[in-house]
C-alpha positions in Angstrom: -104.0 -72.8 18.6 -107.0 -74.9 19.4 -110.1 -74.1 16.9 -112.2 -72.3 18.8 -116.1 -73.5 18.8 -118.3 -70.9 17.7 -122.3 -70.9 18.2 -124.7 -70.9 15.3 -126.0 -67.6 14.1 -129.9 -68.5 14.1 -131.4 -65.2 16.3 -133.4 -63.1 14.0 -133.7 -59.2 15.6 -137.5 -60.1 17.2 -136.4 -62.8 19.0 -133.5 -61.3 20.7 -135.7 -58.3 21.7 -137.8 -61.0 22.9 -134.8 -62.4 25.1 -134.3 -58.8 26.3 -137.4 -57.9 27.0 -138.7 -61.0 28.2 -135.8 -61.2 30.7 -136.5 -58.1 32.2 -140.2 -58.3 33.0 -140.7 -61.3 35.2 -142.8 -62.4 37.9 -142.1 -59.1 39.9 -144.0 -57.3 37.0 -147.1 -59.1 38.3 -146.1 -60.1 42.0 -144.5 -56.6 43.2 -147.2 -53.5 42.5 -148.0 -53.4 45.9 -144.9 -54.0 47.9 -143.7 -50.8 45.8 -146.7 -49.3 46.8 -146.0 -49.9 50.3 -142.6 -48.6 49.6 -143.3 -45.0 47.5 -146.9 -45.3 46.9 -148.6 -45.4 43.5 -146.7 -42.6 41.4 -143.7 -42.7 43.4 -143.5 -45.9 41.9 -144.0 -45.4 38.6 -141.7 -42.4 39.3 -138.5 -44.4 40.6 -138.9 -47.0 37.7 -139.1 -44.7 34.9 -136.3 -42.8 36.4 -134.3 -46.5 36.4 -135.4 -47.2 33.1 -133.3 -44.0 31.7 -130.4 -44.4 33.8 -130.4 -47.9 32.6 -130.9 -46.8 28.8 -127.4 -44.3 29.5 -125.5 -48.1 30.6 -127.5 -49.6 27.7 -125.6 -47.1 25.3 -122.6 -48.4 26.7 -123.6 -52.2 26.0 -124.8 -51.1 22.6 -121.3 -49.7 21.3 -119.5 -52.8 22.6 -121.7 -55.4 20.8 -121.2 -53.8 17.8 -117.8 -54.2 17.9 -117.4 -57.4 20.0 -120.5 -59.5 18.7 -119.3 -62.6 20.8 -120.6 -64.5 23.4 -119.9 -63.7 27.3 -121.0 -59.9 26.9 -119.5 -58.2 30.4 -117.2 -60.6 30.7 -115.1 -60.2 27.0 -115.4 -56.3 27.2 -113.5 -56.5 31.1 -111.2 -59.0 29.5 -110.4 -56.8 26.6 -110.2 -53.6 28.7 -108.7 -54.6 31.9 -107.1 -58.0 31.7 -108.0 -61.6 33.1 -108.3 -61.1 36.5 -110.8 -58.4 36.1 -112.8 -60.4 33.2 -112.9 -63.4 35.7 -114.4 -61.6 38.6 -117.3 -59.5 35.9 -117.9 -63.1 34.9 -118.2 -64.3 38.3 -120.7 -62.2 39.9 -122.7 -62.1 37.0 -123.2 -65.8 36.3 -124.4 -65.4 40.2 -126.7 -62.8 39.4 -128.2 -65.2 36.3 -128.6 -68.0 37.9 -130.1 -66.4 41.2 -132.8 -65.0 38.6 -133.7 -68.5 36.9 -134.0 -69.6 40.3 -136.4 -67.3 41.6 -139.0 -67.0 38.7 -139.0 -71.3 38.6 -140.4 -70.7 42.3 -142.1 -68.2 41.3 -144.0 -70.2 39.2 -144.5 -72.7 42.5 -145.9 -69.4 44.5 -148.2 -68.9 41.7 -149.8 -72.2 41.4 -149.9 -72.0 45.5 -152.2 -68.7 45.5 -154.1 -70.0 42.9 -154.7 -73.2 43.8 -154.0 -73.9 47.5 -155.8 -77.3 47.8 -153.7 -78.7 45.3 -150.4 -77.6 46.5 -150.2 -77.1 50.1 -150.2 -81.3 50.6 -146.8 -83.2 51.9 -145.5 -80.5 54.0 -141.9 -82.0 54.2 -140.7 -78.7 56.9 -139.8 -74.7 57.2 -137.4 -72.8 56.2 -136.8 -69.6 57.4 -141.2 -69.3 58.0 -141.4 -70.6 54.8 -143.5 -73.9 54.5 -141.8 -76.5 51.5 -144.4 -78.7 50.4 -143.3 -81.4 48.0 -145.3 -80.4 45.6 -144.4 -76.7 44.6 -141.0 -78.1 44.7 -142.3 -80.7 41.5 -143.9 -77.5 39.9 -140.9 -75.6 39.9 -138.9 -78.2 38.7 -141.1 -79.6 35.9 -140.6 -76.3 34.2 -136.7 -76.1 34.8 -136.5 -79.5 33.1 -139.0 -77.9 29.9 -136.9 -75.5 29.4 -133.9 -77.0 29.6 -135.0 -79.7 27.3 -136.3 -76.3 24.9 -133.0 -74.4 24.9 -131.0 -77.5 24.1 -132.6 -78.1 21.2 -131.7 -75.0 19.5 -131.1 -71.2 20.2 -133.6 -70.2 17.4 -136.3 -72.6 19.0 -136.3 -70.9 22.6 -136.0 -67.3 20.9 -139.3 -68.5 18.6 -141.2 -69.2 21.8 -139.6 -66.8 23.4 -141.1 -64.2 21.2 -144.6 -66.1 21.7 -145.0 -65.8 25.2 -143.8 -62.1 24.8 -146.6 -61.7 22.4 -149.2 -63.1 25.0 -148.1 -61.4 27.8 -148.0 -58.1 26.4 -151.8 -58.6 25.0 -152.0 -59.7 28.5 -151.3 -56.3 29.8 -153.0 -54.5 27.7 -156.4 -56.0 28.2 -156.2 -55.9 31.9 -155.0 -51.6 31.5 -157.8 -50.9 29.1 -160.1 -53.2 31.6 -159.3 -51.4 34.5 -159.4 -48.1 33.1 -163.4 -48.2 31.9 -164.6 -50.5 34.9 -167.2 -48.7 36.9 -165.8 -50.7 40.0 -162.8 -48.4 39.2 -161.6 -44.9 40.5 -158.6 -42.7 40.0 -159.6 -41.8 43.9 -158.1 -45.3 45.0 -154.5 -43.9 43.6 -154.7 -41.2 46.6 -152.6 -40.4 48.2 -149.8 -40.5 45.1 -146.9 -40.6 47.4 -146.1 -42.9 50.4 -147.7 -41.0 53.8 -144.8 -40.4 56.4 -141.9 -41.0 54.1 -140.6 -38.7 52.0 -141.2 -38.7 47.8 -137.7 -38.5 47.3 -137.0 -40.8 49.8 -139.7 -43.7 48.1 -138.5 -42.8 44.5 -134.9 -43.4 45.2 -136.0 -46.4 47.1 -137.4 -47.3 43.5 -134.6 -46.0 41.3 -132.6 -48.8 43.7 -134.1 -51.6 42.3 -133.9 -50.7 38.5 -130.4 -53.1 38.4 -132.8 -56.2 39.7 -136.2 -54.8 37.5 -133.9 -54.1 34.4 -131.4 -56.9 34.2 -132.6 -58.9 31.3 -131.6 -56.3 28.5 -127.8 -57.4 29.1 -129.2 -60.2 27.7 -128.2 -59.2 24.0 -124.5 -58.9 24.6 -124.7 -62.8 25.7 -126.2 -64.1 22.8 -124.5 -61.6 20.2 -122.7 -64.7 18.7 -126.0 -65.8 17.4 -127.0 -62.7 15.5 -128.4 -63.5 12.2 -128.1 -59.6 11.5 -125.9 -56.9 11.8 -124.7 -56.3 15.5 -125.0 -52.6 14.9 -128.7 -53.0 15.5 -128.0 -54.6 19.0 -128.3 -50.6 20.5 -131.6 -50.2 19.2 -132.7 -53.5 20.4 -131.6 -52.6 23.7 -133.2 -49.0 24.1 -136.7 -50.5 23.1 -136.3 -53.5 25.3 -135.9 -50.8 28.4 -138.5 -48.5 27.1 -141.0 -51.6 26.7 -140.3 -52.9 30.0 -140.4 -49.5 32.0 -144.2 -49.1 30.2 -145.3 -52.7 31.1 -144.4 -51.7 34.9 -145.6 -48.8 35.3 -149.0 -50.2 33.8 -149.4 -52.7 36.1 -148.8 -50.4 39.4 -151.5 -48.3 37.5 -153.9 -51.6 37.3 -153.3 -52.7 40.7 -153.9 -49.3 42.2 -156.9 -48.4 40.0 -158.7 -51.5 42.0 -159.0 -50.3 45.2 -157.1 -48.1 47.8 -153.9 -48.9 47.4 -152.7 -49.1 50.6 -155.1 -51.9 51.5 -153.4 -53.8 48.8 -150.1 -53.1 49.9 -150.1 -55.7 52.6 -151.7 -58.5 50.7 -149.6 -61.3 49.9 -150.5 -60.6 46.2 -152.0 -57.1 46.1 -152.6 -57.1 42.2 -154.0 -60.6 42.7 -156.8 -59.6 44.8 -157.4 -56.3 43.0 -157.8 -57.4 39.7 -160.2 -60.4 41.5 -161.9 -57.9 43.1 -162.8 -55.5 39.6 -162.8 -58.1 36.7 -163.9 -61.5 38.5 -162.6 -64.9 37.1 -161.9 -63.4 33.7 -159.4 -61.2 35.0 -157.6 -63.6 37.5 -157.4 -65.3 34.5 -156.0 -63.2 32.3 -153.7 -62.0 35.2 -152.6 -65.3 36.0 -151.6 -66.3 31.8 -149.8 -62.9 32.0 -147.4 -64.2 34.9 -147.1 -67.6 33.1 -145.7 -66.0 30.3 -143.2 -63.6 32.2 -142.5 -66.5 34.4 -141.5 -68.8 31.0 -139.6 -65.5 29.5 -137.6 -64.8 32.6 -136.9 -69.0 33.0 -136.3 -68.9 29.3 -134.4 -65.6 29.1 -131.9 -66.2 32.0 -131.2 -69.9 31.0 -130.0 -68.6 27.2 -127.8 -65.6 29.2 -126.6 -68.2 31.8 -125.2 -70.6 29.3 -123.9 -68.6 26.8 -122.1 -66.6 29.5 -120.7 -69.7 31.0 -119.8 -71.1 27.3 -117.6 -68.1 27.0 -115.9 -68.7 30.3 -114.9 -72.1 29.3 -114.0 -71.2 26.1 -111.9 -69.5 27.8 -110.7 -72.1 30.2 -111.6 -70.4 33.7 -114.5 -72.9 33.8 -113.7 -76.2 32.5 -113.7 -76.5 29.3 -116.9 -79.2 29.2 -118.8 -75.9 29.4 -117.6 -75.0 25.9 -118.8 -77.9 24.0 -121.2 -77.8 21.6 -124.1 -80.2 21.3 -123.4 -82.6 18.4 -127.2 -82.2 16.7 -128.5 -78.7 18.1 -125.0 -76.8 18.3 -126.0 -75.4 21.5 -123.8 -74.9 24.9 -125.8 -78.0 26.6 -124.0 -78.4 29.5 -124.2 -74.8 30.9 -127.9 -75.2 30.4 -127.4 -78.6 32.0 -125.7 -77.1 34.7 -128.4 -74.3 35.0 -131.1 -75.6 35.3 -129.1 -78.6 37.6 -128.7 -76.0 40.3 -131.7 -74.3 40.0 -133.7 -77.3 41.1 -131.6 -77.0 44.4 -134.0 -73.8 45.1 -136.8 -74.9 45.9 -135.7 -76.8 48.7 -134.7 -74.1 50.5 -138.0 -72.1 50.7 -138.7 -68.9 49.1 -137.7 -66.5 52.1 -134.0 -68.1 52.1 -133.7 -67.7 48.3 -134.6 -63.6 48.6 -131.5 -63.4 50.2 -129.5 -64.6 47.3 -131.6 -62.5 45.3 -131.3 -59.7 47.0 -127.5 -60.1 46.9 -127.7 -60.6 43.8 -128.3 -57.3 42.7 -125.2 -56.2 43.8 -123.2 -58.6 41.0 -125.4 -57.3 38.4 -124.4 -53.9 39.2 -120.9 -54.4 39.6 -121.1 -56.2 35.8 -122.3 -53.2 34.9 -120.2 -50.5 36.1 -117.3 -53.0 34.2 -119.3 -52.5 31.0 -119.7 -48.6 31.0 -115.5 -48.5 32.1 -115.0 -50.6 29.2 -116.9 -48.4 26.6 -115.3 -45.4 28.4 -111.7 -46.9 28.3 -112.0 -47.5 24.4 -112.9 -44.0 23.4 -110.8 -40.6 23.9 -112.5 -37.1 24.1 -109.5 -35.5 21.3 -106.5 -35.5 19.9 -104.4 -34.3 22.8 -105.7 -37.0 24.3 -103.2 -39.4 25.4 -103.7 -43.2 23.9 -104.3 -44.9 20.3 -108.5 -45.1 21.0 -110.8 -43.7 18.6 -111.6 -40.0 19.2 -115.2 -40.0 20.4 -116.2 -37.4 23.4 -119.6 -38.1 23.0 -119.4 -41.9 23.6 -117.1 -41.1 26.1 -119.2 -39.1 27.9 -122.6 -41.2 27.8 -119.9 -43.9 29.3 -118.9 -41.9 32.0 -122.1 -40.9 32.9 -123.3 -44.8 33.2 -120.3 -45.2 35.2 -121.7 -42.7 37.8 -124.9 -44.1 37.4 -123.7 -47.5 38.0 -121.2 -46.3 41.0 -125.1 -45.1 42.4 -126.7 -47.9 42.2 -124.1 -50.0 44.0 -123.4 -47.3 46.5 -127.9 -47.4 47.4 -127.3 -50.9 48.1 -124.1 -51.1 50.3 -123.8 -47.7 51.9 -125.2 -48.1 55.4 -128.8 -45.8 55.8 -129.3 -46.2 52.4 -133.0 -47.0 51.5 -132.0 -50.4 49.8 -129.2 -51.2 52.0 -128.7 -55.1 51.6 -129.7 -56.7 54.9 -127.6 -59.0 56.8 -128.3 -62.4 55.3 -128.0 -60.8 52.0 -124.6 -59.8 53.1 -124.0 -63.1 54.6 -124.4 -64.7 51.2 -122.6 -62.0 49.1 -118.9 -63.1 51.5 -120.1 -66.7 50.6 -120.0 -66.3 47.2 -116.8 -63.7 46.9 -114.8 -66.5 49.6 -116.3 -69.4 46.6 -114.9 -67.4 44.1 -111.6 -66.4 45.5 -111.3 -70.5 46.0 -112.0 -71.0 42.5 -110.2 -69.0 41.1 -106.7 -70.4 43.1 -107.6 -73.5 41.9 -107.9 -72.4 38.7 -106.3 -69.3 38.1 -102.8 -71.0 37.2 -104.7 -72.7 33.9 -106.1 -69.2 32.9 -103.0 -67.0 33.5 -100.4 -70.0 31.5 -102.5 -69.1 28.3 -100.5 -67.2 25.8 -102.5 -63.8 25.4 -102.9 -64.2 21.4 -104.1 -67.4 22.0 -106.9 -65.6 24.5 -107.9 -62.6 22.5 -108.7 -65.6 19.9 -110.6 -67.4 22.4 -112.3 -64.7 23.8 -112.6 -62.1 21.6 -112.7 -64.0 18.3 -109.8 -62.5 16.9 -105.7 -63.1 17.3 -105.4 -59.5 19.3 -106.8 -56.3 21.0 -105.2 -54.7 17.9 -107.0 -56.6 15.3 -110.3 -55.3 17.2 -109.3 -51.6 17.8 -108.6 -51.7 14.3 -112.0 -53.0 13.1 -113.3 -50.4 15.9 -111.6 -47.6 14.3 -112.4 -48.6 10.4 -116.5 -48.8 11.2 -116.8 -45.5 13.3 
């Protein structure tokens, strides 16, 4: 067999929190408050997003038990291969490295549309034409690609640099939040009266919370982070769980905070409208200070999501050419910085295509994207479920556990939901045509890829791929490591 190239184990437990956490709270955090105002109202909001936040803890537990016993790199994508076969790993891997890279994308321009609100004059010079009603002016597309080529310079000089600063900007933007809440909350320009009415007027609450609940795959993904970097654990992978849960619980607080900030500013449904509603509120209460505060706060979960997504990306692609289903340049190692250089390479390569396009033709991908993240993880919580049994008369050589099981099969439903809210016509996130457009784009890509390449992956002796993918010479070796530390 071929040695197989292993990543450097240099992420201490904060760090990869930070990854986690980081990843999950991104410019929507501080861009969104009032567009989910708009869309459930203040505590129908908060509602729908805590709500997501637990459902997404059940699928975390699922995640959790499958690091622990697969601490490698390519997360969704090992645990289909080592439950369901090739085929199946290939097309988790697939739509997630989509949903990844759709999300670097997005908070690089992000970082553009920030810049743009902030500073108009500066930006909004060389309009080069519209896409979709969505001036490109030459130099947003600079801004945005300025900081894909920092952090690709940043992440290929070492996985325990960009989880460091990682951790940093995790640091500021949480202070961020917190001085902007406690703001808010004693400001005599303030009133709880501006949070009235609570719910959306002439929609339903149930209606706007599940509306809400819809988006927790899109608002959440970040915390499937961990699984990708696992490899690089400089601890015990049985802490991965732990790291997971507070990385959900921590995000869902940090929304829900910032709905509460934007909507303590004035009456919310003024805001709702606004091009940046939290923008304009917080200017409106707390002056230059707050904007910026505000606008440090979006920096950071800007860089975190960049950051974040860039680490995920690369690892995920590294483990997909390990396993040669991408070529195998993508599972090289730097020489210096051991890290996976040309998936971030590659990254952050077809990120700055993005801005190009306008922001209004990149939702679409985004939007689209959702639906891969969900699909990876209704492949995760089938995985977990697949390696347990609920007794002894059950048939199968898995470990007897019925309450794993169940929390599996219960993140299966959950994910079988959230998928169902975004393609099930009437459904109040149904994807919307050009979303749908790009989703057959990207299924007729991968279909092609795969022909071309499927006859390389399949010709690969299967202890040969449980070594390459799973780190071990066969399923066996693991179910038997699974069944010695439960």
């Amino acid at each position: 067999m071929e040695e197989r190239k292993q990543l450097e184990r240099s992420l201490k437990p904060h760090w990869v929190w930070a990854v986690a956490f980081g990843s999950a709270v991104g410019w929507g955090c501080f861009v969104q408050p009032g567009a989910w105002m708009g869309q459930a109202g203040p505590l129908g909001a908060i509602i729908g997003l805590c709500i997501g936040a637990l459902f997404m803890i059940v699928i975390g537990l699922s995640y959790g038990t499958l690091v622990k016993h697969f601490p490698v790199s390519g997360g969704e994508f090992a645990y289909a291969y080592a439950s369901l076969g090739r085929i199946h790993a290939y097309i988790c891997g697939w739509f997630l490295t989509l949903g990844y890279l759709s999300i670097v994308a997005l908070n690089a321009t992000a970082l553009a549309l920030m810049v743009k609100y902030l500073f108009p004059s500066v930006v909004k010079h060389l309009l080069l034409y519209t896409v979709a009603g969505w001036n490109v002016y030459f130099i947003e597309i600079v801004i945005a690609s300025l900081a894909l080529f920092v952090f690709c310079i940043l992440n290929i000089r070492g996985g325990g640099l960009s989880g460091k600063w990682q951790f940093i900007f995790c640091l500021i933007l949480a202070a961020g939040v917190l001085f902007l809440g406690i703001s808010m909350s004693i400001s005599p320009d303030t009133s709880f009266h501006n949070i009235k009415p609570i719910f959306k007027p002439g929609t339903s609450a149930i209606s706007g919370i599940l509306a809400m609940v819809a988006i927790a795959p899109w608002a959440y993904v970040g915390f499937d982070s961990i699984p990708q970097v696992a490899e690089e654990f400089n601890f015990s992978s049985n802490k991965a769980l732990k790291l997971i849960i507070l990385s959900l619980v921590a995000a869902g607080l940090v929304y829900s905070l910032m709905i509460f900030v934007t909507a303590m500013s004035a009456p919310w449904q003024s805001l709702s409208t606004s091009i940046w509603g939290t923008g304009d509120g917080v200017d409106e209460v707390l002056g230059h200070v707050g904007m910026f505060v505000l606008a440090v706060a979006l920096c950071m979960g800007i860089f975190t999501g960049i950051n974040g997504f860039i680490v995920s990306t690369s690892r995920l692609m590294f483990a997909m050419g390990r396993a040669r289903i991408l070529p195998q340049a993508f599972a090289k190692l730097h020489a210096k910085y051991k890290t996976p250089y040309a998936g971030i390479i590659f990254t952050c390569s077809i990120c700055l295509l993005a801005p190009w396009f306008g922001r209004n033709a990149l939702n679409w991908i985004v939007n689209m994207s959702s639906t891969g993240v969900t699909i990876a993880y209704f492949y995760c919580c089938l995985d977990a479920y697949k390696f347990f049994r609920w007794s002894k008369q059950s048939k199968g050589d898995r470990l007897i556990a019925p309450v794993k099981k169940a929390f599996s099969l219960l993140g299966i439903l959950f994910s079988m939901a959230f998928l169902a809210l975004l393609v099930v016509p009437g459904s109040p996130a149904f994807l919307n045509k050009p979303a749908w457009i790009a989703l057959i784009i990207w299924i007729i890509i991968g279909t092609i890829f795969y022909i071309i390449n499927g006859k390389t992956f399949r010709s690969i002796p299967k202890a040969e791929m449980d070594y390459l993918i799973l780190g071990k010479e066969s399923q066996t070796d693991n179910m038997a490591s699974l069944e010695k530390t439960n």
